[in-house]
C-alpha positions as CSV (number, residue, x, y, z in Angstrom):
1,X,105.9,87.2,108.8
2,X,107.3,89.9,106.5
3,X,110.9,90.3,105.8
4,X,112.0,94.0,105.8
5,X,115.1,93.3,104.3
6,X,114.7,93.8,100.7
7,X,116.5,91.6,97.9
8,X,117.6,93.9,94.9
9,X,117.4,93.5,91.1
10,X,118.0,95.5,88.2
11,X,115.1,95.9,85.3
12,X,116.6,94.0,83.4
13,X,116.9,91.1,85.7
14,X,113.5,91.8,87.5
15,X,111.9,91.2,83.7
16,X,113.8,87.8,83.2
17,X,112.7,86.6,86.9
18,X,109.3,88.6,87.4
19,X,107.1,85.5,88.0
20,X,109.8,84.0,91.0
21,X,109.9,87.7,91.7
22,X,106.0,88.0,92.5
23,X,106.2,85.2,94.8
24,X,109.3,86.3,97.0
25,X,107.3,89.8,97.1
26,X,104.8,87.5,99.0
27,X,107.5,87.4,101.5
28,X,109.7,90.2,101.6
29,X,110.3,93.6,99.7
30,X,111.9,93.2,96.4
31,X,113.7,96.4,95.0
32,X,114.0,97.6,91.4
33,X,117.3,99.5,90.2
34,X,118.2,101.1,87.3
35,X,122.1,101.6,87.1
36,X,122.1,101.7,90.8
37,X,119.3,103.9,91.4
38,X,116.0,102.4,93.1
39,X,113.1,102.5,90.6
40,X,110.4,100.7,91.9
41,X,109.1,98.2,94.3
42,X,107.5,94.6,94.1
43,X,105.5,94.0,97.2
44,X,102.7,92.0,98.4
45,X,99.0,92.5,98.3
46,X,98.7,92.9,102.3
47,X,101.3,94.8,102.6
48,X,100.0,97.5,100.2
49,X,97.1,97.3,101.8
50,X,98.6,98.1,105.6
51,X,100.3,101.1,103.9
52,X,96.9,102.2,102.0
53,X,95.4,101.9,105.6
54,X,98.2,103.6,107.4
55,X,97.7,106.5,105.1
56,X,94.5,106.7,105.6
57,X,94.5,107.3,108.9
58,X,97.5,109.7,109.1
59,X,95.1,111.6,106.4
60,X,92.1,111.5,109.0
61,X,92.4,114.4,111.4
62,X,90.1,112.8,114.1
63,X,91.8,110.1,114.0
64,X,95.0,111.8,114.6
65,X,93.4,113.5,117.5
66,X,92.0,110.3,118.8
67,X,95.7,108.6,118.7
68,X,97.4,111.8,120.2
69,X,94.6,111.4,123.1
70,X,95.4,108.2,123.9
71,X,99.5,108.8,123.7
72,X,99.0,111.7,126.3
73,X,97.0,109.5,128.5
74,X,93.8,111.6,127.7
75,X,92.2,108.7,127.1
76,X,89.5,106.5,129.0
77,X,89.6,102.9,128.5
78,X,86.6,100.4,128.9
79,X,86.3,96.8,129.2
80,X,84.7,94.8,126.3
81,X,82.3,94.0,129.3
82,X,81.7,97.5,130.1
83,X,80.9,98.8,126.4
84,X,78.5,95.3,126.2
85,X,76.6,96.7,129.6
86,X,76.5,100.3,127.6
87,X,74.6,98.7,124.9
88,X,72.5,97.0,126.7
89,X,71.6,99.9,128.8
């Protein structure tokens, strides 16, 4: 599971550790700060890519709709069994 809670470093310390640093980004969020001001983030490779995917469906109108649908109840749910019979028929 991914940790939330990010651990903090300045640049300068984030250069002297980077290698640990990539593998605790494996497992949680690790901040970058410049005189106390976040710079960057070191996160994992899944992680980006749930965000890249999140965006993309925030950016996809029918998808949107599809997910507003469905919290309004304006949705109709099937079975796997029924959607199998749909193909089949």
């Amino acid at each position: 599971m991914y940790d939330i809670m990010p651990s903090t470093y300045s640049i300068s310390e984030a250069q002297a550790k980077f290698p640990a640093l990539v593998k605790e980004a494996a497992e949680k969020t690790v901040t970058i700060t410049r005189r106390n001001t976040v710079v960057g983030y070191l996160i994992s490779p899944e992680r980006m890519e749930g965000i890249l995917e999140t965006l993309e469906i925030l950016s996809n109108p029918e998808a949107m709709r599809a997910i507003e649908a469905g919290e309004n109840g304006r949705t109709t749910y099937l079975s796997l069994e029924a959607l199998d019979e749909a193909d089949e028929g």
